[in-house]
DRENDO-1510 file (C-alpha; in Angstrom, 1 decimal, always signed):
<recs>
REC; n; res; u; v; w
REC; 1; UNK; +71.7; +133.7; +200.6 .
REC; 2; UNK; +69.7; +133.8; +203.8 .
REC; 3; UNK; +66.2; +132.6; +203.7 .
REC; 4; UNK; +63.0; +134.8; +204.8 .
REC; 5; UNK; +63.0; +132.4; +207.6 .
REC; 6; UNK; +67.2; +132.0; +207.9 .
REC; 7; UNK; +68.7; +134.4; +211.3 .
REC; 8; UNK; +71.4; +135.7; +209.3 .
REC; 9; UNK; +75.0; +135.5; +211.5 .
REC; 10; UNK; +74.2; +139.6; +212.1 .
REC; 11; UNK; +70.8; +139.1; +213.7 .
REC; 12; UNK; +73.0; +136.0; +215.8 .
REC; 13; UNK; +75.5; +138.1; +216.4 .
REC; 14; UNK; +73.5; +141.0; +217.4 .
REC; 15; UNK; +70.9; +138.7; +219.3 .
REC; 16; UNK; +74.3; +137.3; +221.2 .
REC; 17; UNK; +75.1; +140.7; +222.5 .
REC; 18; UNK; +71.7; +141.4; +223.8 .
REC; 19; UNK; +72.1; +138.6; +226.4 .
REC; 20; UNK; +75.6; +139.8; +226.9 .
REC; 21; UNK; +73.7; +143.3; +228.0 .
REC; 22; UNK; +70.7; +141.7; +229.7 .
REC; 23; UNK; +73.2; +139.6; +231.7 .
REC; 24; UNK; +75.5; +142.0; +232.8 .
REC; 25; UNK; +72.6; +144.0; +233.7 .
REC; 26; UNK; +71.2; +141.2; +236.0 .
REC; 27; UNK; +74.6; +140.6; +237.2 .
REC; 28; UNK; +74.5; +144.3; +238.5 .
REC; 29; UNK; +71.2; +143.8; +239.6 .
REC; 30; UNK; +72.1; +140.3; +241.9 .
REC; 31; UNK; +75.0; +142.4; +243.3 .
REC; 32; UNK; +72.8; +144.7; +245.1 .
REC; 33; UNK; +72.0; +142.2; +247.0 .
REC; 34; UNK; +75.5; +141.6; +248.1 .
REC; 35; UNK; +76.2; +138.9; +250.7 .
REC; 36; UNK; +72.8; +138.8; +252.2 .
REC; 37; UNK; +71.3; +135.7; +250.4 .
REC; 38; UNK; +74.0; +134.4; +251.7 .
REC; 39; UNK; +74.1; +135.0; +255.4 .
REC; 40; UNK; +70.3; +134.1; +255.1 .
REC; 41; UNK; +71.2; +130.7; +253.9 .
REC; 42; UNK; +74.0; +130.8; +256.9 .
REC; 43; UNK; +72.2; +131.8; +259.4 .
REC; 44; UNK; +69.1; +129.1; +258.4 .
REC; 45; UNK; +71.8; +126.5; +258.6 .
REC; 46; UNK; +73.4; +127.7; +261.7 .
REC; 47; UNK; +69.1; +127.6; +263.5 .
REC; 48; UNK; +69.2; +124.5; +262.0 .
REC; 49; UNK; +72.2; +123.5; +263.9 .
REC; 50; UNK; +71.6; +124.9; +266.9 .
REC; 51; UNK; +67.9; +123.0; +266.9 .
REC; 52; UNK; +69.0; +120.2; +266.2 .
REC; 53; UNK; +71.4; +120.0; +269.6 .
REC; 54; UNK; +68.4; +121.8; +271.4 .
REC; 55; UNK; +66.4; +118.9; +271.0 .
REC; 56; UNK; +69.3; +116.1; +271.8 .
REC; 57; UNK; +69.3; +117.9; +275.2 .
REC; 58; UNK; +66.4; +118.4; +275.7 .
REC; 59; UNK; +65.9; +114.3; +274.9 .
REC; 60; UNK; +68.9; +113.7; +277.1 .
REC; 61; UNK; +67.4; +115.7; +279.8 .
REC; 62; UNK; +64.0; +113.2; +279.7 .
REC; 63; UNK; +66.1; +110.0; +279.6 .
REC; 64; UNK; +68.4; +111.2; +282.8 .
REC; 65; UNK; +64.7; +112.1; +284.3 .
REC; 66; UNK; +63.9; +108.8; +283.4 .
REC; 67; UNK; +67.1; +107.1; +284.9 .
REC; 68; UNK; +66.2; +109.0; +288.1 .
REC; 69; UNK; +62.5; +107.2; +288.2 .
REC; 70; UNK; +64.1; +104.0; +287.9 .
REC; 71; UNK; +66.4; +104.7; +290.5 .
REC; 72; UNK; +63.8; +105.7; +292.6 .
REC; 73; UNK; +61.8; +102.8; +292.1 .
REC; 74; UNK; +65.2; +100.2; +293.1 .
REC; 75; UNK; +65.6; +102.0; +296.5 .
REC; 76; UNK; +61.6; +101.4; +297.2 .
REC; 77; UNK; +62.1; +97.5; +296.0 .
REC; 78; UNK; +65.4; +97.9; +298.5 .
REC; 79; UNK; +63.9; +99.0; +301.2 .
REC; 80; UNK; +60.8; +96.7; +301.2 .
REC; 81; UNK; +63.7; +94.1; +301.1 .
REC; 82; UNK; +65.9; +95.6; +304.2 .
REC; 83; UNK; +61.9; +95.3; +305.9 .
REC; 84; UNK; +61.5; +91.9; +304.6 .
REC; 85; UNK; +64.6; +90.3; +306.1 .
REC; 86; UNK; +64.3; +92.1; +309.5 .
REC; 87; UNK; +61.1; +90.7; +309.6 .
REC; 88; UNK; +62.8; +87.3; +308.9 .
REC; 89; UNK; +65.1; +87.7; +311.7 .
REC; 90; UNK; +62.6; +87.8; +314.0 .
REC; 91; UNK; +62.1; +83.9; +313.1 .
REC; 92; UNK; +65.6; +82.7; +312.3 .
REC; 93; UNK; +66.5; +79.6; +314.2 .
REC; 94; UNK; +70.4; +79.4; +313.6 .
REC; 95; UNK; +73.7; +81.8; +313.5 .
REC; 96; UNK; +73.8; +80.9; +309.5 .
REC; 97; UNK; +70.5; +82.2; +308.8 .
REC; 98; UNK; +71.2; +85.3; +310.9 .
REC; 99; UNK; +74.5; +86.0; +309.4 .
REC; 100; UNK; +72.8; +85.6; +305.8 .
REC; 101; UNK; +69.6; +87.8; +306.2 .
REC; 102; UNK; +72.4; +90.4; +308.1 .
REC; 103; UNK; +74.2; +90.2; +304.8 .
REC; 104; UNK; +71.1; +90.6; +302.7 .
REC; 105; UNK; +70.1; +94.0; +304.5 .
REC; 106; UNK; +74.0; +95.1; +304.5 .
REC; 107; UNK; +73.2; +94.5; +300.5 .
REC; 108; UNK; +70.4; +96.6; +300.3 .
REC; 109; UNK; +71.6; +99.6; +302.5 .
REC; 110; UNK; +74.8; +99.3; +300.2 .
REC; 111; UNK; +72.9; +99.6; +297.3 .
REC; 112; UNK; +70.2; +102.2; +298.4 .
REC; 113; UNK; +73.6; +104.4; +299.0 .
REC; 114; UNK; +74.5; +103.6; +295.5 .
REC; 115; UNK; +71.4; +104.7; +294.1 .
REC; 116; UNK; +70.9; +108.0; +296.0 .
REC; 117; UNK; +74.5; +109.0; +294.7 .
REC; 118; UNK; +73.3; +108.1; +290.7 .
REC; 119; UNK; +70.2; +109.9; +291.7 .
REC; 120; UNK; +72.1; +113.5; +292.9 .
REC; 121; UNK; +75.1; +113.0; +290.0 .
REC; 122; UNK; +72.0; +112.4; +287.5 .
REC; 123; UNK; +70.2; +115.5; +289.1 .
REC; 124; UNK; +74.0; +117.5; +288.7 .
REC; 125; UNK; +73.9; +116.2; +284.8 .
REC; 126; UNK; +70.0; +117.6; +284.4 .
REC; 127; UNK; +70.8; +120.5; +285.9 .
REC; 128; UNK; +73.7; +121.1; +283.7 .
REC; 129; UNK; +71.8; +120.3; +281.1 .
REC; 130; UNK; +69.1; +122.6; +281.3 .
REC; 131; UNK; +71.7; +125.7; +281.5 .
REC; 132; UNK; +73.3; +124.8; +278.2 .
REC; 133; UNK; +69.4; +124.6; +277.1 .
REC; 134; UNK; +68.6; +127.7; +278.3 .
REC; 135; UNK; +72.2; +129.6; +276.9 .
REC; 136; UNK; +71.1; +127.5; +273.5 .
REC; 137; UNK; +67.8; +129.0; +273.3 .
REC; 138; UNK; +68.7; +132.6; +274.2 .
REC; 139; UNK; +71.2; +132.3; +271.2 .
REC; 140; UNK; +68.2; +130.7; +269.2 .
REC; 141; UNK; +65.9; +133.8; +269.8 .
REC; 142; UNK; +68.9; +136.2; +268.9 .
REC; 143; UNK; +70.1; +134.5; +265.8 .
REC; 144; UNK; +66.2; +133.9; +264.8 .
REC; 145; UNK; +65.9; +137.8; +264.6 .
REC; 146; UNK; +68.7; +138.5; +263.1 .
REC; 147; UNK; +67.3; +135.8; +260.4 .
REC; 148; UNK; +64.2; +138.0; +260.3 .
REC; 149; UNK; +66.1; +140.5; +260.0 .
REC; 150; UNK; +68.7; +139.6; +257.0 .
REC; 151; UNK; +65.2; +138.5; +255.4 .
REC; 152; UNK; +63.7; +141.2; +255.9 .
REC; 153; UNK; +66.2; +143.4; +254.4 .
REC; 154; UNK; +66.8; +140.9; +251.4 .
REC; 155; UNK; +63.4; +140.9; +250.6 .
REC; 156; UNK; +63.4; +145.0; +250.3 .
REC; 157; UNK; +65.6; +144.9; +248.2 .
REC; 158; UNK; +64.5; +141.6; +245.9 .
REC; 159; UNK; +61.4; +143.9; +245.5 .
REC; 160; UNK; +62.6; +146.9; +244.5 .
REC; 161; UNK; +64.8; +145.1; +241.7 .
REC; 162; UNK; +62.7; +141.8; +240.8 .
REC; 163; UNK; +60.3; +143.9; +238.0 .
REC; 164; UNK; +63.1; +144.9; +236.4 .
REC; 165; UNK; +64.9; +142.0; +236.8 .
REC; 166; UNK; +61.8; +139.6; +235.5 .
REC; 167; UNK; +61.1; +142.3; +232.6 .
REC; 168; UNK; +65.2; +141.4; +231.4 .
REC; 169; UNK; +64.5; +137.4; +231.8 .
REC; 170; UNK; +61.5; +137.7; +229.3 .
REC; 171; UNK; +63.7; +140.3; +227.1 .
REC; 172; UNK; +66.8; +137.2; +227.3 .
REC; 173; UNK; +64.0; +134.7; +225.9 .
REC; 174; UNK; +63.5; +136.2; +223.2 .
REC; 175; UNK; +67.3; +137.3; +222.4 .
REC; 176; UNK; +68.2; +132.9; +222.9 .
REC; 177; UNK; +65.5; +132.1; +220.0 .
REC; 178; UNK; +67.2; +134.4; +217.8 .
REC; 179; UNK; +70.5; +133.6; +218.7 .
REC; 180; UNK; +71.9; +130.2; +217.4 .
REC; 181; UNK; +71.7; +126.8; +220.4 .
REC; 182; UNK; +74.9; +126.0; +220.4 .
REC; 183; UNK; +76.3; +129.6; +220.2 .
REC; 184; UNK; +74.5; +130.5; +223.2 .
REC; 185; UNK; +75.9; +127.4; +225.2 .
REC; 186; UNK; +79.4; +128.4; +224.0 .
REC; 187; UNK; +78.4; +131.9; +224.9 .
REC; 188; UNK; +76.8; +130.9; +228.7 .
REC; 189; UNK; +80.0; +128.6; +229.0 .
REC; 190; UNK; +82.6; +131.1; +228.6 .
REC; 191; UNK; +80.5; +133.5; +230.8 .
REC; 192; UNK; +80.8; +131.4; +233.6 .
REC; 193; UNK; +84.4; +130.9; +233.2 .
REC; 194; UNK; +85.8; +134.5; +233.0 .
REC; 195; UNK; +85.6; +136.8; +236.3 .
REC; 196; UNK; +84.4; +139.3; +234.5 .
REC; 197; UNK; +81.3; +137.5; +232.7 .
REC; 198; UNK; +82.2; +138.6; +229.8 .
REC; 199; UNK; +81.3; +136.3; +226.9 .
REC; 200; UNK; +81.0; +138.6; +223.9 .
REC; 201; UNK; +83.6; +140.9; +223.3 .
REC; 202; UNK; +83.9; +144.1; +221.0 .
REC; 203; UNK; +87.3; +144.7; +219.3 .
REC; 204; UNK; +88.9; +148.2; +221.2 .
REC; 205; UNK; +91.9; +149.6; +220.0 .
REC; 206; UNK; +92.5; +146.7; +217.9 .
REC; 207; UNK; +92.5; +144.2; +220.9 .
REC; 208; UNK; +89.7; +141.9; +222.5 .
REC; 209; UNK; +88.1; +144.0; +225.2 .
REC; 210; UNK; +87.3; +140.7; +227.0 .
REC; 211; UNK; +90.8; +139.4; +227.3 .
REC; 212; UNK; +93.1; +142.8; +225.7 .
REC; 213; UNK; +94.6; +139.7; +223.6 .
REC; 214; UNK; +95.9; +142.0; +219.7 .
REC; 215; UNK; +93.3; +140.9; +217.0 .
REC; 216; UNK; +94.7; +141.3; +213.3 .
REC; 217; UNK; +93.7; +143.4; +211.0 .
REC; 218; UNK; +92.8; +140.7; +208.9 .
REC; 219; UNK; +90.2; +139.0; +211.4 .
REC; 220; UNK; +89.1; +142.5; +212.4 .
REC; 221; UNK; +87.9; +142.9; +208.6 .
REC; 222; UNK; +86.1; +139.9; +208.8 .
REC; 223; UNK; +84.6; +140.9; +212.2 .
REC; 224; UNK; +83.4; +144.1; +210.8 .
REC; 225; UNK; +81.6; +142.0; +207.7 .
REC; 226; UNK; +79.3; +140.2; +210.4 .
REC; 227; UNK; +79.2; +136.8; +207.8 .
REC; 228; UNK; +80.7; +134.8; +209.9 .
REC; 229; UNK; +81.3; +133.8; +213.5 .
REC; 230; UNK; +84.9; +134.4; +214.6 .
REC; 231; UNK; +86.1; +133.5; +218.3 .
REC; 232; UNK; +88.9; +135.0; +220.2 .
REC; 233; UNK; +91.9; +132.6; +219.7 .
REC; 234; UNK; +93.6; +133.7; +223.4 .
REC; 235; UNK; +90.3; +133.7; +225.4 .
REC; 236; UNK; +87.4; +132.1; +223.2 .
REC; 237; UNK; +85.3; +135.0; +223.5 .
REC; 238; UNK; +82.7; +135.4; +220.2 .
REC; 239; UNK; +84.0; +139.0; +218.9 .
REC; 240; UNK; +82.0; +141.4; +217.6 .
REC; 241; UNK; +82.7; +145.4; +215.9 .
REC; 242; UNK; +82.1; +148.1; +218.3 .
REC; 243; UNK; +79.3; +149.6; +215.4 .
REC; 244; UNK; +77.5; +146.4; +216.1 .
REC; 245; UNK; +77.3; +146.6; +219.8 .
REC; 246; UNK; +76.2; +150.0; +220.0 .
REC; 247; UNK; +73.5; +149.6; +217.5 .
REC; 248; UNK; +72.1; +147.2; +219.4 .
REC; 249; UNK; +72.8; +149.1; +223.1 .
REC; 250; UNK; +70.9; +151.9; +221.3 .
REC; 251; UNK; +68.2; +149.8; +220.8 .
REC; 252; UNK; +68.0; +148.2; +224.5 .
REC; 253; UNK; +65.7; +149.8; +226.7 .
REC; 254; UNK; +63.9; +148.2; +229.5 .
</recs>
């Protein structure tokens, strides 16, 4: 016989079905909020994204700006070099040395050309740049409100159903330290592996109601008793007698 302090298998078995109401209550509950926790979490990866590539170009946009300085600088240096050797020529005292300072400023014109034309395809890049920066950050601003938005909405709703919810979580507490450790884990298991969440099942017309598998009547008597724990051998669901269940749906209120 059961101690004072014992659960008996009824009180496990009736503690089980609790959770399998609170549960399926709180499922009902989380599905009111549909899709929208979600397309929050989406739409905060997606700004994510799209700030991440904001900032490359925005970083390629200083280096190219950069580049151009540089550039800038080389066709200064160039051109106090072109000033340099026509000064020289002024002083040259053969054809070789005038040939070579010629070359020297033909050098620097050359490369003065080549500079300007990095400079204006550079510019071309910025510019390019700085459209896909602004496109980016219109997109930013609409996708950031309809992130406001989507939280906006999900949060309406998390507050119109988290009382109730919370007041079920601390109901469930109690129901697991009735119900036996390892019966709830073999209960939360099977929930989590059936589409239906369905982890306690009551016997209807003569058949699990969890997986509409034939129970016989043998195991059905047994079930009725409440002395044991006896599993659904298609499915794995615990089964329990339709009396049971709505005793303790009677008794459920929150």
């Amino acid at each position: 016989m059961a101690t004072a302090t014992e659960t008996s298998i009824e009180q496990k078995l009736k503690a089980l079905y609790k959770l399998q109401l609170i549960d399926s209550k709180i499922g009902k509950l989380t599905a009111i909020r549909g899709e929208l926790p979600m397309e929050v979490s989406d739409l905060e990866d997606e700004i994510i994204g799209q700030e991440t590539r904001l900032n490359n170009l925005k970083a390629d946009v200083t280096k190219l700006e950069e580049a151009i300085s540089v550039n800038k600088t080389k066709i200064i240096d160039a051109k106090a070099l072109v000033k340099k050797y026509e000064k020289q020529l002024e002083n040259v005292k053969n054809n070789r040395e005038f040939d070579a300072l010629n070359k020297e400023i033909e050098i620097q014109g050359l490369e003065q050309q080549a500079l300007e034309k990095r400079i204006k395809n550079t510019q071309f890049d910025i510019e390019q740049k700085k459209m896909a920066i602004d496109t980016l950050q219109k997109e930013l601003e609409g996708r950031a409100a309809d992130l406001n938005n989507k939280k906006a909405e999900l949060d309406n709703i998390v507050a119109e159903t988290q009382k109730e919810e919370d007041e079920l979580l601390v109901i469930r507490a109690s129901a697991v330290k009735i119900a036996d450790e390892r019966l709830v884990h073999s209960y939360d298991r099977i929930r989590k592996s059936v589409k239906n969440g369905i982890g306690v099942a009551t016997i209807e017309r003569e058949s699990c109601s969890g997986c509409f598998a034939g129970i016989p009547p043998q195991r059905q008597s047994d079930i009725k008793q409440r002395k044991k724990i006896i599993v659904c051998e298609n499915c794995g669901r615990v089964l329990t007698d339709a009396l049971l269940a709505e005793e303790v749906a009677a008794d459920f209120t929150v």
